[in-house]
Steps between C-alpha positions, in 0.01 A plus 500: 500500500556846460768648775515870489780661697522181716764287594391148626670394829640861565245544816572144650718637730662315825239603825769435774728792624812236528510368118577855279857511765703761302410819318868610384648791704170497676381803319129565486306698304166570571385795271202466289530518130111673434430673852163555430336367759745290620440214713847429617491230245372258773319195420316264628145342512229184596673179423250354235273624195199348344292535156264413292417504108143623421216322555665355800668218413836529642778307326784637703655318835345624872838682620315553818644135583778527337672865515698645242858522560637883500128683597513599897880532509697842474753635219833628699551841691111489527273579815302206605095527558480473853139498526442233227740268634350547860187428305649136327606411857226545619342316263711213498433486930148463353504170295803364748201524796211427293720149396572369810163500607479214213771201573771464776770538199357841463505591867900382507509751222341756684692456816863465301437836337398617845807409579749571223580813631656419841685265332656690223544768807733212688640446198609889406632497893732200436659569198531896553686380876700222306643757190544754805711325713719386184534823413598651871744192559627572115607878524650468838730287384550660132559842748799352693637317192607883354748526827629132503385111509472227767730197470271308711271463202461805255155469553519633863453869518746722752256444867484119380834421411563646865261283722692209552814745558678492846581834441392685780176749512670885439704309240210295322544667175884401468430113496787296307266325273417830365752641247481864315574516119834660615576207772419253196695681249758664675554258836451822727251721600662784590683811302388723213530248233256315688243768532521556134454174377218463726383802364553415193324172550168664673468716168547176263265329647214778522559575154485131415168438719348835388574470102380121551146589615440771262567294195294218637284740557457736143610125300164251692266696663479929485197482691735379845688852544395732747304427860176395300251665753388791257410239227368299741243773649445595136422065426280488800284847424382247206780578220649189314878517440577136332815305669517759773463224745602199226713257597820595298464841744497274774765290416697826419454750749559208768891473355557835437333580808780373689762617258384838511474513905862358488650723286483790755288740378257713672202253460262302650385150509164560656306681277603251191393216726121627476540480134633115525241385730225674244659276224466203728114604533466563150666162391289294747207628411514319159446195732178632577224538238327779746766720472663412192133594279439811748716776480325648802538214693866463402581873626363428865764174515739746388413780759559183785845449315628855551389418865748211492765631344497837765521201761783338384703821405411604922433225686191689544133286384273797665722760303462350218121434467479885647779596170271330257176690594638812582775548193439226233133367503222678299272236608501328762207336691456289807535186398871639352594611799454218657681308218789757508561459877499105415737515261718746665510252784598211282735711348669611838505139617672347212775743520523485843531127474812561289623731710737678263695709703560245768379713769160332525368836362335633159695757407845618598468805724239402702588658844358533869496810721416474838566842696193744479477828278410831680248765378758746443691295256184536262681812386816371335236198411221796321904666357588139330111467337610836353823445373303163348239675320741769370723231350238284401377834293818557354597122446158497249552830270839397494465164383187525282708820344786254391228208369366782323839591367572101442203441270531854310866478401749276344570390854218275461643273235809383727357326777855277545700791513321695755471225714890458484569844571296488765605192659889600487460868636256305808804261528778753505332713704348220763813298533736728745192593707422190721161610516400519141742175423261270725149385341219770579336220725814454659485903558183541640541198744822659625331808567198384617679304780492621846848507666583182760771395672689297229410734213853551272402735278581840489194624575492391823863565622427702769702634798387271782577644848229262688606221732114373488275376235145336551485273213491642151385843597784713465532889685532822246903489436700738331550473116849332471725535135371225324109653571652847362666288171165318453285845503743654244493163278141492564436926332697378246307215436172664523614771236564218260195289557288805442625583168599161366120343579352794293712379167482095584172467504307447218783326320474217264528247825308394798481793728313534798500865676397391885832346601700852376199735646529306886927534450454878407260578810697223710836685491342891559295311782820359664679776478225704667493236704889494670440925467202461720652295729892676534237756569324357809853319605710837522157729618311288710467782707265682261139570538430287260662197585519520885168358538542201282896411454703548814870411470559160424160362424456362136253723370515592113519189256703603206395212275113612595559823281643266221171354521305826488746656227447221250090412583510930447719462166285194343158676592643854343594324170148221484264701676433173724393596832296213655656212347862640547430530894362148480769358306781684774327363760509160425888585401546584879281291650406815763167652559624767682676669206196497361466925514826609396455294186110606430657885558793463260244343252272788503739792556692341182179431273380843586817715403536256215146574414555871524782501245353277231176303523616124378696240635788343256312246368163718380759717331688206324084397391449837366904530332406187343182629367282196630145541511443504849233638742578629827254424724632729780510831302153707498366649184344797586483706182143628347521367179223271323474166304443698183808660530719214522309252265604436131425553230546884575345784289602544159644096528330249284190268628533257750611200297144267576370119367131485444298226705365340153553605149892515491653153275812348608719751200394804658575373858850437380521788292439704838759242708791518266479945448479557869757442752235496816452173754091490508214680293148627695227274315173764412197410352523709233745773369238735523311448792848415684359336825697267685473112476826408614906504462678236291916460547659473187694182550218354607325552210815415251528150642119414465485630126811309459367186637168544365628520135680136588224331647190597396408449169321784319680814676649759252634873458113557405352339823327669721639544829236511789518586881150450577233162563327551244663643188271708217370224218728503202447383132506102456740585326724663722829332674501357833459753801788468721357565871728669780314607767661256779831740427331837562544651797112637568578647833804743440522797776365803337501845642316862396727773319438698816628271782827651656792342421568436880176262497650339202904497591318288863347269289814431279689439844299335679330231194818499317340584178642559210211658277250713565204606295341843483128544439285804462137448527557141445672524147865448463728760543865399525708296675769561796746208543829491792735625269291858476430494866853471545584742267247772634667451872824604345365777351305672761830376713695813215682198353545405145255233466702319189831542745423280740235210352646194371863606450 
């Protein structure tokens, strides 16, 4: 038969978001060829079509049992149809429950779909623990193996290799079965020589580790650079990004995870691991016919993933469900958060049942204070949420300025060489500064720790005049040399981490921004921290200390105001307030620093608030130009439906398909000169009152099947989207019937409802088409992408600048 502008097969395209893996150099493009009215090119639609010739008889196949493959799924970079998928749910719940009622078979049915869920939850929890842990016990060791190798086993990292040491405890780290490059190269340890080929040796193998990852990286899988949580808002707000979450990112960003961690640049594993335990959810939910056919569905599994992988990164299963509804979710009902906390607890388990660090803990630093905080001390506390929002501010126009700069120049087009550079001006820089040469982890533990008896480091070499202690609890001392070295090391450090995070992330490798936020606020808050308290140890006498911290009581807990300094730094730069507090509780495992934490949160989000509105990942969203809808931002211009709806004055028509006297050509004709993703169905061109909405690819794959399976369909056929179609000539071709894919219930709105009425509706239905009526005839149509557009503008910002870049 006749094909015009068709080409067979080119709509049957995969429906899973882990089988299209790779879009080369991960570039999209979303513009619209014919903007007029766009629909964001998204498609979608009921899963089956029916027809009929004339008189009745019906010589094609009842794809109500049998559904056609291709209608009901979604073209890429498309917005999903939240309430239509709610509504096949739904429906699906229906027949499961009506079933089971009618054999026991049925009722197994019934109850294993019941159940599926939990137990794709367990699973989610046991592999996103498992692929944790490898990765925590992997880039410990890959860390030490840049300053020398174990000849124990190579496989030991530097705090293994010493365990079975006799060394004794202030000289743990100089165990015999531990050798440095120089030691193994050299046969000494000591001398210039050997501090430059160690040097030397710590730069080779960043560079090596770095330049690994990002090849892996740009050559397998594009799609596993970056932290992955902007996508991954933008995937769960109903957007489909195909092999986001496949499994070649999985396998991917899992190895260059841990290369890119042990490399040594200013990076995070944390916020990548939310991005591996989403492909874990996304993967396993293939297993599941619920959630692989139910796009919907599938997004609440992956708002319980994010909840997993926040638990793993922490060690925190409460922070994690509380980081998926309060930063990632757009959706997220009861029965998820239920799920999420389930899955966050498998999660924690597994890991902990590992136990990576060999510590019997989740993550690295976690710490315990146990000496009180004072009122007063809310000051330098309120003085640390300030320094956090201010840097968080400054972090994000910083950093969005040079991703700007990246994707608008030449720089761009080398992602191996700015990684490179990168990596070797972090190594020669971190190397000479014991503080920047250790892993970030390593960092904040260190400065997170509360002095004891047999601390070594320098932090904690104080001068200490007591003859007494009473256990660990140690009196105020006075700073000795090594605590005046370490705060010197530690400015300089804190100068470099500020600057270096700003160009690292957003590289073309796995790279998470929590671990470098808590270092930055971790080093200003223990330096307050030993200020505050050479402060109280040489002026005890002062009014405001007398009260509180007499001479040689143990009063002010530097490693406290590392706590406050990097919960104060995290919230500034994410805009997390309830979660964050949640998350450095369960860190601490204290109730009672509950209020210094909740004030740094605030006092940071509120500054950073005052200086620019969005976190860092809503401005990576909006950089990236994806078409998400905040749903904590208030529209509260006066402008109408009317005004915002296309087609505009002086534009052609709305582009229409009548209800009953248009044949198959024209249909096609109309299909293959527009560019849009669905056509308003009228009764008549004239009349132009609203029957219903029909998606294009919907209605490509039924003509196309039609034409091979029922006999008697051609260009001339009628095409008919009613029961009972108008009586043709005996003559006349088959009528080909498809009403079952007409949507007869799309939302419509008046051309005088206020655009804040409609912008609510777009949040909170997730709709991606809207249809505008006056006086019941059809006026226009307003679809996500002019919603979004219309924000922008009344926002005074190029529209075109900042949608699908």
């Amino acid at each position: 038969m006749d094909q015009k502008g068709f080409r067979r097969g080119s709509f049957q395209s995969a429906t899973s978001d882990e089988d299209m893996l790779e879009i080369a150099g991960a570039s999209m493009d979303f513009s619209v060829a014919d903007d007029d009215p766009p629909l964001d090119r998204e498609m979608g639609g009921f899963s089956s079509y029916n027809g009929g010739g004339m008189n009745g008889t019906s010589t094609m196949m009842d794809f109500l049992e049998e559904p056609l493959p291709g209608v009901g799924t979604y073209e890429d970079f498309n917005t999903i149809d939240w309430v239509r998928e709610k509504s096949r749910d739904r429906d699906r719940h229906r027949e499961i429950t009506n079933r089971s009622k009618e054999s026991t078979w049925a009722l197994l049915h019934s109850v294993s779909d019941a159940f599926s869920g939990w137990l794709l939850m367990l699973l989610i929890g046991l592999l996103a623990g498992s692929l944790a842990g490898l990765i925590d016990i992997s880039a410990h060791w890959m860390t030490d193996l840049k300053e020398g190798v174990c000849l124990a086993g190579f496989w030991f990292n530097h705090e293994h290799c010493c365990w079975k040491s006799n060394t004794t405890f202030t000289d743990r780290d100089k165990c015999p079965e531990w050798k440095s490059w120089s030691q193994l190269i050299l046969g000494h340890g000591e001398g210039a020589f050997a501090y430059i080929l160690n040097y030397l040796m710590y730069v080779i193998w960043a560079l090596m580790f770095s330049l690994l990852a990002v090849l892996l990286v740009k050559g397998f899988a594009p799609y596993a650079c970056g932290s992955g949580i902007p996508e991954i808002k933008t995937i769960l707000s109903g957007f489909i990004i195909r092999g986001y979450l496949g499994k070649w990112t999985l396998v991917i960003k899992t190895i260059t995870l841990v290369l890119a961690v042990s490399s040594g640049l200013s990076l995070g594993k944390e916020g990548p691991l939310v991005h591996v335990a989403c492909c874990c959810g996304n993967i396993l939910c293939h297993l599941f016919t619920k959630y692989r056919k139910n796009e919907a569905k599938r997004r609440e599994v992956l708002s319980a993933a994010a909840a997993a992988g926040v638990s793993v990164a922490f060690g925190a299963p409460i922070g994690g469900v509380l980081f998926s509804l309060e930063e990632v979710s757009y959706y997220f009902p009861l029965k998820t958060l239920w799920r999420s906390f389930f899955a966050a607890l498998v999660a924690a388990f597994t890991l902990r049942s590992i136990n990576p660090f060999g510590n019997s803990r989740l993550v690295l630093f976690y710490v315990e204070f146990h000496m009180p905080w004072h009122l007063l001390e809310l000051v330098p506390f309120i003085l640390l949420g300030i320094f956090g929002g201010l840097w968080g501010a400054f972090f994000i126009r910083s950093n969005i300025a040079w991703c700007r700069r990246r994707k608008t120049t030449r720089l761009g087009k080398y992602p191996v060489l700015e990684v490179f550079v990168v990596t070797a001006i972090t190594a020669i820089l971190a190397f000479p500064n014991e503080y920047t040469r250790m892993s970030t982890s390593e960092l904040i533990s260190e400065l997170f720790n509360d002095c004891g008896i047999l601390d070594s480091s320098k932090l904690c070499e104080y001068v200490n005049d007591f003859n007494s202690t009473k256990g660990d609890d140690l009196p105020d001392r006075a700073a000795g040399p090594g605590v005046y070295t370490a705060m010197w090391q530690l400015a300089l450090a804190l100068i470099m981490k500020v600057f270096i995070t700003i160009f690292t992330f957003g590289m073309k490798v796995p790279s998470g921004l929590f671990i470098p936020s808590m270092a930055v606020g971790a080093i200003a808050g223990r330096l307050l921290g030993v200020a505050v308290e050479q402060l109280a140890f040489y002026h005890h006498d002062w009014a405001i200390f007398s009260g509180w911290c007499s001479q040689g009581a143990d009063c002010i807990t530097p490693g406290l105001y590392a706590m406050v300094g990097a919960a104060a730094c995290l919230g500034g730069v994410t805009r997390m307030t309830v979660s964050l507090v949640v998350i450095m509780f369960e860190l601490t495992g204290g109730l009672e620093y509950i209020v210094p934490l909740m004030a740094a949160a605030m006092t940071s989000k509120w500054v950073a608030d005052a200086v620019g509105r969005e976190g860092i990942y809503d401005a990576h969203i909006r950089l990236n130009g994806y078409p998400f809808l905040e749903a904590k931002e208030e529209f509260s211009h006066k402008t109408r439906a009317m005004d915002v709806m296309r087609p505009r004055k002086n534009d052609p028509p709305l582009t229409v398909i009548t209800q009953d006297t248009m044949t198959v050509e024209d249909v096609e004709t109309i299909v293959t000169s527009t560019t849009y993703s669905g056509y308003p169905v009228v009764v008549s061109r004239a009349s132009q009152r609203l029957v219903g909405f029909v998606l294009r690819r919907d209605l490509i794959i039924s003509i196309e099947n039609a034409r091979k399976k029922q006999d008697g369909i051609v260009s001339t056929s009628v095409i008919c989207f009613t029961d009972y179609c108008p009586p043709l000539p005996p003559s006349s071709p088959s009528v080909l019937k498809l009403r079952s894919i007409l949507d007869l219930s799309p939302f419509t709105v008046t051309d005088e409802t206020p655009m804040e009425i409609v912008v609510d509706i777009f949040r909170k239905l997730g709709l991606r088409q809207c249809l505008v009526t006056h006086n019941g005839k059809l006026l226009g149509i307003i679809t996500k992408k002019d919603v979004l557009k219309h924000i922008a503008q009344m926002a005074n910002q190029d529209p075109d600048s900042i949608l699908f870049n």
